[in-house]
C-alpha positions as CSV (number, residue, x, y, z in Angstrom):
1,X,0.0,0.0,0.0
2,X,1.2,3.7,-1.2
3,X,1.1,7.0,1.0
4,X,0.6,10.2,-0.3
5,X,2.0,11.5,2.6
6,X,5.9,11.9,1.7
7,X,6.9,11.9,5.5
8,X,5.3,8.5,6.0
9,X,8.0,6.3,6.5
10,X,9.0,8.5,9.6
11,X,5.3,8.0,10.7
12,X,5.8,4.4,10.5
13,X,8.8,4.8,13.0
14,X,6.7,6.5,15.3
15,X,3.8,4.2,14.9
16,X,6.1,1.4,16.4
17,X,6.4,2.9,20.0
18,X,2.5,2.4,21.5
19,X,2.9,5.4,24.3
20,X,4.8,7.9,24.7
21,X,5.2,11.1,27.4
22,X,5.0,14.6,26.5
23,X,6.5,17.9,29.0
24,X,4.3,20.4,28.3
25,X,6.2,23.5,28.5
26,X,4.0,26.4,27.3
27,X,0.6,27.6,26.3
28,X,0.7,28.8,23.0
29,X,-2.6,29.6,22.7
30,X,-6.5,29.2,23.6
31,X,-9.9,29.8,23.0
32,X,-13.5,28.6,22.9
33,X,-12.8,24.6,22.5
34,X,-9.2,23.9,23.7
35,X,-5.9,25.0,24.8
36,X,-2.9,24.5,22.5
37,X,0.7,23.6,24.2
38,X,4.5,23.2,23.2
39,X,5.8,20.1,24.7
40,X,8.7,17.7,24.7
41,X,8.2,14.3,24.3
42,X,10.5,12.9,26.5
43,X,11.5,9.7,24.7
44,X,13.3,11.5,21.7
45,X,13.2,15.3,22.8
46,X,11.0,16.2,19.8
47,X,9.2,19.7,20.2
48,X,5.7,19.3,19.2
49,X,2.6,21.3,19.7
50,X,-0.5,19.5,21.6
51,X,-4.0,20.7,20.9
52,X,-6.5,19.4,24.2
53,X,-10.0,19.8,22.4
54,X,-12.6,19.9,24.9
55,X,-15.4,17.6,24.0
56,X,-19.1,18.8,23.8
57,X,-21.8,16.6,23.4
58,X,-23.3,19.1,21.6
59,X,-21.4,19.4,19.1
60,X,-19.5,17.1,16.5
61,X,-15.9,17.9,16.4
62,X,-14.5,16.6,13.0
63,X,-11.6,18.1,13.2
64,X,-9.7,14.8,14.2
65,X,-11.0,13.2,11.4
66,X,-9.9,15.6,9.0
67,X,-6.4,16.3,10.6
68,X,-5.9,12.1,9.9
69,X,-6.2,12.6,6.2
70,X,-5.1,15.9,5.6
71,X,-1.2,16.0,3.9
72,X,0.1,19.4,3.1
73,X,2.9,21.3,3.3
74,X,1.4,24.2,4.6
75,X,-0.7,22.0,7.9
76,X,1.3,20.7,10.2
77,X,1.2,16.9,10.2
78,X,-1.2,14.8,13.1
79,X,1.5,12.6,14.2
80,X,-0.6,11.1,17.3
81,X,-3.8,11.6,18.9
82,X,-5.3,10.3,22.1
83,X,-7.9,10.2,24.9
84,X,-8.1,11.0,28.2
């Protein structure tokens, strides 16, 4: 099977680790459904941003599904998402 995402065999490296930690050092920013952070992840001392959406019943967030399949080079790239 083909990606058409050009950074997926570094994907595929990250895929094979099942957790990881993040440090998350700063807000970057906030508003009406979540809070954006720069962390760390503290296995490979990556900088990566972490969006925590807060979830509403009443309303369907699609954004997750969309950030899966989105690829381009002007969006940064979902690497992981997760629950809490």
């Amino acid at each position: 099977m083909t990606s058409k995402n050009p950074q997926a065999k570094g994907k595929e490296k990250d895929k094979k680790q099942s957790s990881f930690t993040y440090n998350a050092d700063r807000v970057v920013g906030n508003g009406s459904f979540g809070v954006v952070f720069q962390a760390t992840v503290n296995e490979n001392s990556e900088q990566v941003a972490i969006k925590k959406v807060y979830q509403d019943k009443r309303y369907k967030n699609r954004e997750l599904q969309i950030m899966k399949e989105l690829y381009h080079p002007n969006v940064i790239t979902l690497k992981h998402a997760f629950y809490t």
